[in-house]
FIRODREN-369076 format. One record per residue: x, y, z of N, C-alpha, C in turn; residue in three letters. Coordinates in steps of 0.02 Angstrom, whole numbers, padded with zeros to 5 digits, always signed. Layout:
BEGIN
XYZXYZXYZALA;...
% end
This chain:
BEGIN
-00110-00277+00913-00112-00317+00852-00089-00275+00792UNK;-00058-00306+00755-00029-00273+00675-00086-00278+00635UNK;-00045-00225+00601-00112-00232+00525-00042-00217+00466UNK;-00048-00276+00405-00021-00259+00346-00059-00219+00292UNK;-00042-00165+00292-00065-00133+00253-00063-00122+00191UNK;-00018-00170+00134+00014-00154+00090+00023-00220+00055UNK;-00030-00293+00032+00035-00353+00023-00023-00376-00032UNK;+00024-00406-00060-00002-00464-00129-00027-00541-00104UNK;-00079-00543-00072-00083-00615-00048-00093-00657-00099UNK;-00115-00637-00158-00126-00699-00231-00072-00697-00263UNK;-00001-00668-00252+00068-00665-00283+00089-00702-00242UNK;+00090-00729-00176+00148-00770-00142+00139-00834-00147UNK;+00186-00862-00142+00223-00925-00157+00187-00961-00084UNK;+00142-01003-00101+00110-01057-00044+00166-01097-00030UNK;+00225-01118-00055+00272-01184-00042+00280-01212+00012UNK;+00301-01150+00047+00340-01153+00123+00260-01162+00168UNK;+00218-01142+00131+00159-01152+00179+00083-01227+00163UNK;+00136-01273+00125+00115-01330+00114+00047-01335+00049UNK;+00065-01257+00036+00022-01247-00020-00055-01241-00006UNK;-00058-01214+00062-00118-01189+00109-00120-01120+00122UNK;-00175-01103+00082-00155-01005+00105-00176-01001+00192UNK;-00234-01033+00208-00244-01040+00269-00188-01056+00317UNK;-00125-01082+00301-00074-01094+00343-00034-01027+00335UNK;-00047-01002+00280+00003-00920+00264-00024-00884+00328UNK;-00095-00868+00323-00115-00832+00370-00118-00832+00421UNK;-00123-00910+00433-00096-00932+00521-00054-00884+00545UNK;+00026-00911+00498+00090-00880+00516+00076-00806+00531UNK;+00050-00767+00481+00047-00703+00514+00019-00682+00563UNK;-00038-00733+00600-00066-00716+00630-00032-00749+00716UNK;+00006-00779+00701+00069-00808+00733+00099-00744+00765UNK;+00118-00703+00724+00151-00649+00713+00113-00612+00742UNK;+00060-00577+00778+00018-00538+00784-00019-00488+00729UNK;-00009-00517+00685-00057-00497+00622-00113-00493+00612UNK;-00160-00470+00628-00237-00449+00643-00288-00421+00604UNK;-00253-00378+00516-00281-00376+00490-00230-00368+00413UNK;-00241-00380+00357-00221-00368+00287-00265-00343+00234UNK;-00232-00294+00210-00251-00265+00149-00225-00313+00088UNK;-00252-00326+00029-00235-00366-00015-00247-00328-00091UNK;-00185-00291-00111-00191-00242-00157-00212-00249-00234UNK;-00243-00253-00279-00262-00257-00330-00206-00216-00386UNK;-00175-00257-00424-00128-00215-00458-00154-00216-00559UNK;-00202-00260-00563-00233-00261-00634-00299-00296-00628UNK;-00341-00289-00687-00420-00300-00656-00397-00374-00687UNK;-00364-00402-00733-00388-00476-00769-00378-00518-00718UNK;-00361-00517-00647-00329-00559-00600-00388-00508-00538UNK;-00416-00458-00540-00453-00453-00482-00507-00492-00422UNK;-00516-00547-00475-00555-00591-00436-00508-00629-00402UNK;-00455-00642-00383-00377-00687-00359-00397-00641-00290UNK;-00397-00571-00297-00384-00523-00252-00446-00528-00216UNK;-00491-00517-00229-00564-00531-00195-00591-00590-00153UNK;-00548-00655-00206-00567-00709-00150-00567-00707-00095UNK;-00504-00699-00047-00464-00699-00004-00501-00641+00049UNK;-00529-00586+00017-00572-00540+00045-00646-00570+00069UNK;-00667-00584+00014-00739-00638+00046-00741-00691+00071UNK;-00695-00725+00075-00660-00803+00128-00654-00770+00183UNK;-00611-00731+00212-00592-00693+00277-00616-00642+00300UNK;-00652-00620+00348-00668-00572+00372-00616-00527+00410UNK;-00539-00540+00395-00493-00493+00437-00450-00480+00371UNK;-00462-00498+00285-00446-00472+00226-00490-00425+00202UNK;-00455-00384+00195-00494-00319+00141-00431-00319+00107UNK;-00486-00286+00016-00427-00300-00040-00462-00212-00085UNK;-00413-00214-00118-00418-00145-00167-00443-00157-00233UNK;-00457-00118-00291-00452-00132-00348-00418-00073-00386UNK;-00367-00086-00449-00334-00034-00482-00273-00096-00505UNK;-00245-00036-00555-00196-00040-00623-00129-00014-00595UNK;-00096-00077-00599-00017-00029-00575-00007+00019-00611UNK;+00040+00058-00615+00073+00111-00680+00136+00072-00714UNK;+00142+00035-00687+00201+00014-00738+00160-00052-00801UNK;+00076-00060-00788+00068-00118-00826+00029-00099-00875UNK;+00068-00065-00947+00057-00040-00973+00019-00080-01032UNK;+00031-00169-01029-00002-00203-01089-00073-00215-01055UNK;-00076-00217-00971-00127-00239-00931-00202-00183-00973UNK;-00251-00225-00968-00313-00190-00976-00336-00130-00939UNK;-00347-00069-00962-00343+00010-00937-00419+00035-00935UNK;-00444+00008-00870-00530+00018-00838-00553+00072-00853UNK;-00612+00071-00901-00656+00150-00887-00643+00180-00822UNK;-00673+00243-00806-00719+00259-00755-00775+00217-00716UNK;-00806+00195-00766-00866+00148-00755-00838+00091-00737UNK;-00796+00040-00760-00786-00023-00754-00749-00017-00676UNK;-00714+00010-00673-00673+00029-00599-00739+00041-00549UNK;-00792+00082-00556-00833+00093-00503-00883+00047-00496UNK;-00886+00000-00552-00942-00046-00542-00902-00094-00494UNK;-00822-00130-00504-00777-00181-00461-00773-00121-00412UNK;-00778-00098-00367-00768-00057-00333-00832-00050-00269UNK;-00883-00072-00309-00943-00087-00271-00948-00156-00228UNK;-00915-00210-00212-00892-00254-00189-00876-00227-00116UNK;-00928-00246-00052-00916-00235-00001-00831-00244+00034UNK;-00810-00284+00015-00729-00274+00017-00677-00260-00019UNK;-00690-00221-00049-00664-00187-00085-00656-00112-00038UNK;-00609-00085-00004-00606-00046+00028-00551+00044+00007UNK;-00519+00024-00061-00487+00070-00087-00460+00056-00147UNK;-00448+00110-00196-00445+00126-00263-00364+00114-00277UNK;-00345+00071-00322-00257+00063-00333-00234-00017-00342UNK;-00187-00012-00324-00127+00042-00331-00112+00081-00395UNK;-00089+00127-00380-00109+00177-00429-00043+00221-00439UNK;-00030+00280-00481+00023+00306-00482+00037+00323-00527UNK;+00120+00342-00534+00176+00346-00585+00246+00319-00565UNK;+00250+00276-00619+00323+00243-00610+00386+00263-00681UNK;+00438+00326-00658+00471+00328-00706+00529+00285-00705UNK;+00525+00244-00660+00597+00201-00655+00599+00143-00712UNK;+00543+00125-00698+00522+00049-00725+00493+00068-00819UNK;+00464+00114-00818+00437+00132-00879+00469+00193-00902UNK;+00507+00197-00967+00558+00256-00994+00540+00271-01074UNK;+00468+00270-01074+00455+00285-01124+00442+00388-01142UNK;+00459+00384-01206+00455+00460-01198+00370+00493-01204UNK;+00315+00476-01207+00266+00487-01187+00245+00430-01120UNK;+00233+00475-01064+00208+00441-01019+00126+00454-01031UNK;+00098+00483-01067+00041+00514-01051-00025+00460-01029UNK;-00001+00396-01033-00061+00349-01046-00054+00355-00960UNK;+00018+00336-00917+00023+00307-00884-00033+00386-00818UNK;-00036+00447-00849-00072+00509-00826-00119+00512-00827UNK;-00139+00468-00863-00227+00493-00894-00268+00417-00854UNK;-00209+00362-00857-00241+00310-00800-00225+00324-00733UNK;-00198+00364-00694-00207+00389-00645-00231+00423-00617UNK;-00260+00480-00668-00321+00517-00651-00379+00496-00650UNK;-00381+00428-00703-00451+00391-00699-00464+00378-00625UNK;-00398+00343-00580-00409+00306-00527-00441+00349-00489UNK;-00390+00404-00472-00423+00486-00430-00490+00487-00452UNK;-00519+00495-00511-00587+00531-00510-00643+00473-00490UNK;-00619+00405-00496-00655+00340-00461-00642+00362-00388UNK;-00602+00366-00351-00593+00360-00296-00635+00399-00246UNK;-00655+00480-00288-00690+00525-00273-00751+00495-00290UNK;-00771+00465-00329-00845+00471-00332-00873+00429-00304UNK;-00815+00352-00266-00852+00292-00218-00820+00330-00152UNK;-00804+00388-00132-00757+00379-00074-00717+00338-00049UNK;-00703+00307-00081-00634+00255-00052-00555+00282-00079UNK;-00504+00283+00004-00464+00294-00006-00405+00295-00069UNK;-00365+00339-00081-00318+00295-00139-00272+00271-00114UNK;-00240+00206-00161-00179+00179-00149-00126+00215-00176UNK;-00053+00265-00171-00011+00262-00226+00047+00246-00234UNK;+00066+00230-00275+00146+00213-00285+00160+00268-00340UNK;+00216+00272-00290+00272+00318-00351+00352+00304-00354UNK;+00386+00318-00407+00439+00304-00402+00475+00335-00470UNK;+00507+00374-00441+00561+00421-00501+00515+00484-00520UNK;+00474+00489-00481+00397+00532-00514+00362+00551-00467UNK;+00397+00593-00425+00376+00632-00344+00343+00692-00377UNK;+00361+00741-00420+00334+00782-00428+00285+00803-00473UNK;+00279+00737-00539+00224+00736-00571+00167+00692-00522UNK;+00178+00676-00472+00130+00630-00443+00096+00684-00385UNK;+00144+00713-00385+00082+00773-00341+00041+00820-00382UNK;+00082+00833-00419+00079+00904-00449-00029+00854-00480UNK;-00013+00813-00502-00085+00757-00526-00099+00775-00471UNK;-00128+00735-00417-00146+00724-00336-00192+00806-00348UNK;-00147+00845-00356-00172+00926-00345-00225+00942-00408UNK;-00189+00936-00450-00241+00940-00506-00308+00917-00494UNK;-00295+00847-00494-00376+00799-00468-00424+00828-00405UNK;-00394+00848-00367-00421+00879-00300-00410+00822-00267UNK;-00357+00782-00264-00378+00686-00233-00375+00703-00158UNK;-00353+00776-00130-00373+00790-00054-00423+00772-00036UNK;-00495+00785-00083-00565+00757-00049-00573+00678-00020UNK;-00530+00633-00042-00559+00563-00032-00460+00551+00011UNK;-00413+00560+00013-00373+00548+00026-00342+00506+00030UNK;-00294+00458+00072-00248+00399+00044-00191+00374+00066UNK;-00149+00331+00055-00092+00327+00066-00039+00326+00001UNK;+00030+00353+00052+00096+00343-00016+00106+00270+00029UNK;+00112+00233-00030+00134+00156-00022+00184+00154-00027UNK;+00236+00102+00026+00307+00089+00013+00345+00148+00007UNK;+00337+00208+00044+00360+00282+00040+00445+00270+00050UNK;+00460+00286-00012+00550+00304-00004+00586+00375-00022UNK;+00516+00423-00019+00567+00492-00031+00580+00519+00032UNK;+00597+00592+00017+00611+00640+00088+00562+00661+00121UNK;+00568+00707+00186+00528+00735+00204+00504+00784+00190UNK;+00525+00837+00114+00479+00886+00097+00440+00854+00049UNK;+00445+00785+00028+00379+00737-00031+00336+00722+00036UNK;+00343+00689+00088+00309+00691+00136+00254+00724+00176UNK;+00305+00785+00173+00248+00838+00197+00194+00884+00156UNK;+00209+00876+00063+00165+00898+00027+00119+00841+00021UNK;+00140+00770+00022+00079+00716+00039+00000+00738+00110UNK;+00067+00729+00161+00012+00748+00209-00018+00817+00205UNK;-00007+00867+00170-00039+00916+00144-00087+00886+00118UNK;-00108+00837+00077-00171+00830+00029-00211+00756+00058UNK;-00195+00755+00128-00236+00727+00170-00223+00649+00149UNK;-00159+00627+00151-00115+00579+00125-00061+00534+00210UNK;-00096+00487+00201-00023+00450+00257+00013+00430+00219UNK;+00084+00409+00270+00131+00379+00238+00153+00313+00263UNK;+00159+00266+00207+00168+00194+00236+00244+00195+00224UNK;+00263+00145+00285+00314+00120+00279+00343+00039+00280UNK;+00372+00026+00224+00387-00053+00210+00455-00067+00232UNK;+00478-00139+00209+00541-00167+00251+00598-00127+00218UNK;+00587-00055+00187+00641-00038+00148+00662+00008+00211UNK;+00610+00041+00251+00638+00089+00307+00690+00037+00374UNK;+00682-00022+00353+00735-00054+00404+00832-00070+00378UNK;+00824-00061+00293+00877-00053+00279+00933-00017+00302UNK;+01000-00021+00311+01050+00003+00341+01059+00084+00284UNK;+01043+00067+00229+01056+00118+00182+00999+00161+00174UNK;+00944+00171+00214+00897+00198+00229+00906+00257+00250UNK;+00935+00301+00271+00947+00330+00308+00895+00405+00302UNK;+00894+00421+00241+00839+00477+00235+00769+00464+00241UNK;+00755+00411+00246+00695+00387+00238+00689+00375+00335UNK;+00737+00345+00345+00725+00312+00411+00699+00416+00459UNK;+00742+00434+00428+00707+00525+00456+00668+00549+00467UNK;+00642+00511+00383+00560+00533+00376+00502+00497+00430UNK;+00527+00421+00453+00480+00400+00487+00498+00413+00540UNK;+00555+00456+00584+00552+00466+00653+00503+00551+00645UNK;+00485+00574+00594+00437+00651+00619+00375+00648+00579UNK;+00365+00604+00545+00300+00571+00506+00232+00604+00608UNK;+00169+00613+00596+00141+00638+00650+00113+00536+00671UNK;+00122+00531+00727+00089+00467+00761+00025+00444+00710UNK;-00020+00502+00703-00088+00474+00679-00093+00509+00591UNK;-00027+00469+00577-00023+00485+00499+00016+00426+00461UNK;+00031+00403+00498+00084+00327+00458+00037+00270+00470UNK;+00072+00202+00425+00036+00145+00410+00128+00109+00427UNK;+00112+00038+00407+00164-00007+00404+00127-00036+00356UNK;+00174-00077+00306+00161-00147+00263+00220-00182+00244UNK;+00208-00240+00195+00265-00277+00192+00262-00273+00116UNK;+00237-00254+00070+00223-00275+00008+00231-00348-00023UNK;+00232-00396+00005+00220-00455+00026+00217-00461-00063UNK;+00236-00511-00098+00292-00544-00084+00364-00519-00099UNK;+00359-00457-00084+00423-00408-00109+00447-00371-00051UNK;+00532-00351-00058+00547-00307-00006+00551-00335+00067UNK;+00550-00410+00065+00581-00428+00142+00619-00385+00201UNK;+00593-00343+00219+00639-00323+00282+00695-00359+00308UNK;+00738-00333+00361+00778-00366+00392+00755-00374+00436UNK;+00763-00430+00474+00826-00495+00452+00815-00540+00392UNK;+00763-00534+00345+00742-00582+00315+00744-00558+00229UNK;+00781-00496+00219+00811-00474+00171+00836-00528+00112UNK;+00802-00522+00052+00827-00567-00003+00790-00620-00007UNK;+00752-00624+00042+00692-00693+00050+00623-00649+00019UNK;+00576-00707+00014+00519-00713-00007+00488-00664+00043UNK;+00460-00620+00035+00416-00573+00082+00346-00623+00106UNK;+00317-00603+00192+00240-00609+00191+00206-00573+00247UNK;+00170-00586+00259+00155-00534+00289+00166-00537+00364UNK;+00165-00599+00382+00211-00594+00449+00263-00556+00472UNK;+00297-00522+00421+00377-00508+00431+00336-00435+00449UNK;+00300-00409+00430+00281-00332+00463+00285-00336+00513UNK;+00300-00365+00545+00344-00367+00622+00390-00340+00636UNK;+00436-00351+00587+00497-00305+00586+00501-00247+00585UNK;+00443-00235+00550+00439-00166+00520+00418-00136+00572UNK;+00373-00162+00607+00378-00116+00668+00415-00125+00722UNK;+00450-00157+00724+00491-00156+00790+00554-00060+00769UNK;+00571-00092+00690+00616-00050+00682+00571+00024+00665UNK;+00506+00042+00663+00468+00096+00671+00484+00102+00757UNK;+00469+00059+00808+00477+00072+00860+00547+00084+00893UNK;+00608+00074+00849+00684+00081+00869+00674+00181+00850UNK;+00623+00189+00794+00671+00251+00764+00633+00301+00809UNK;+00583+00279+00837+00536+00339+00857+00549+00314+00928UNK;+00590+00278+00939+00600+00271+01028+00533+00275+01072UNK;+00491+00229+01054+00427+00202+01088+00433+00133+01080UNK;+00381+00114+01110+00376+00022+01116+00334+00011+01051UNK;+00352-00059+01040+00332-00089+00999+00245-00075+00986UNK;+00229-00102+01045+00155-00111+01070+00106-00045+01050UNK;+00171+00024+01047+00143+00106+01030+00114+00102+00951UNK;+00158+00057+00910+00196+00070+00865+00126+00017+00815UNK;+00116-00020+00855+00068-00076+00820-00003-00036+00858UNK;-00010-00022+00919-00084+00017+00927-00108+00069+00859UNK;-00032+00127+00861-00054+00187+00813-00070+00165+00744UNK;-00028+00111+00727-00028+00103+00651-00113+00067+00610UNK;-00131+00026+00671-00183-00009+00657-00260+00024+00678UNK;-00222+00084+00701-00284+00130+00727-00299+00186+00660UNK;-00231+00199+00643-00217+00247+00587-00266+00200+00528UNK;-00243+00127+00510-00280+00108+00451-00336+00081+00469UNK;-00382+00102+00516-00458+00083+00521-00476+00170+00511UNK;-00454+00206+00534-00476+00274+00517-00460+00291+00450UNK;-00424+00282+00425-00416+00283+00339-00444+00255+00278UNK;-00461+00183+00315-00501+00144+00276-00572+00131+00294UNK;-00594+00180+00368-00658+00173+00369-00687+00096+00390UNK;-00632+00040+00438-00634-00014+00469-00690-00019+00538UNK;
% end
């Protein structure tokens, strides 16, 4: 059975699913989809994220502040650990630095809310979520600062190389991989997930973003993490079946399932 590790279930578009989240989940579960993470990207919408966690017993959801949502409301310490106490609530994020999306010449807010997340994360033990992007080396160089090795985590949607990789799994960090490692233009990345160690990677779909192929340019869900592992199982030349055991074994040991 799959596990999505990575998706927006209160961002997708019910249409195609008659406007029944219960029919969304069918489909994935159609799919051999067995368990979902449901990521928290700002607190004014955290209860969207929670529902779906206390309705289902095969949803677990996160809480945290993207980095790019800079008008979004920016949680104490306290306010993060009190939403955080929510039996499903299973990890701190998504979290990060994004210099792509945000080009302002002080980033400092977007530093000082990421360390908030780290020093929450440490003090409930729950994993972190992170995203990064354009900002590999201020995002460790943080990670290190914080000590965020003690409580550890995943890189979400991982698109750098394998020496960002291997200073991740240095600080007791997996690496997920989304429908971007099935792209044809992948190619450094696709590297990274053939020497990534078996019991250190995740899969997700970031649902409703980043459709893998074949389904590229469409609406993401979480069914399609299918793909994602078939083409985890093309690059590492194992079966599918390897590919969906390790990954879903990897995120019950990470998340403490």
């Amino acid at each position: 059975m799959l596990t999505d590790s990575h998706c927006h279930l209160d961002k997708i578009d019910l249409t195609p699913f008659n406007n029944n989240f219960s029919e969304m989940v069918q489909a994935a579960e159609d799919f051999d989809v067995s368990q979902f993470l449901c990521v928290c990207i700002d607190t004014e919408n955290f209860q969207k994220v929670l529902k779906p966690a206390q309705d289902y017993s095969n949803i677990f959801c996160s809480v945290g502040v993207h980095p790019t949502h800079e008008d979004s409301h920016h949680p104490t310490e306290e306010e993060l650990i009190e939403l955080a106490q929510h039996k499903e609530v299973i990890a701190i994020g998504e979290t990060g630095l994004d210099y792509f999306r945000c080009k302002d010449d002080d980033m400092s807010w977007q530093h000082d809310l990421f360390r908030t997340h780290i020093r929450v994360a440490i003090k409930t033990q729950k994993p972190l979520i992170i995203h990064t992007r354009s900002a590999k080396e201020d995002t460790l160089r943080i990670l290190r600062e914080e000590h965020a090795e003690k409580v550890g985590g995943v890189m979400h949607c991982f698109a750098e190389d394998w020496d960002t990789a291997q200073q991740a799994l240095e600080l007791n960090f997996y690496i997920s991989f989304s429908g971007i490692v099935t792209f044809n233009s992948a190619r450094e990345l696709q590297e990274v997930a053939k020497q990534v160690p078996a019991d250190k990677y995740l899969i997700e779909t970031d649902a409703p973003w980043l459709a893998p192929v074949p389904k590229r340019g469409k609406p993401n869900q979480p069914a399609y993490v299918k793909y994602v592992a078939e083409k985890m199982a093309d690059l590492r030349e194992c079966s599918y079946q390897q590919i969906a055991q390790e990954s879903t074994n990897n995120f019950n040991q990470l998340f403490k399932i």
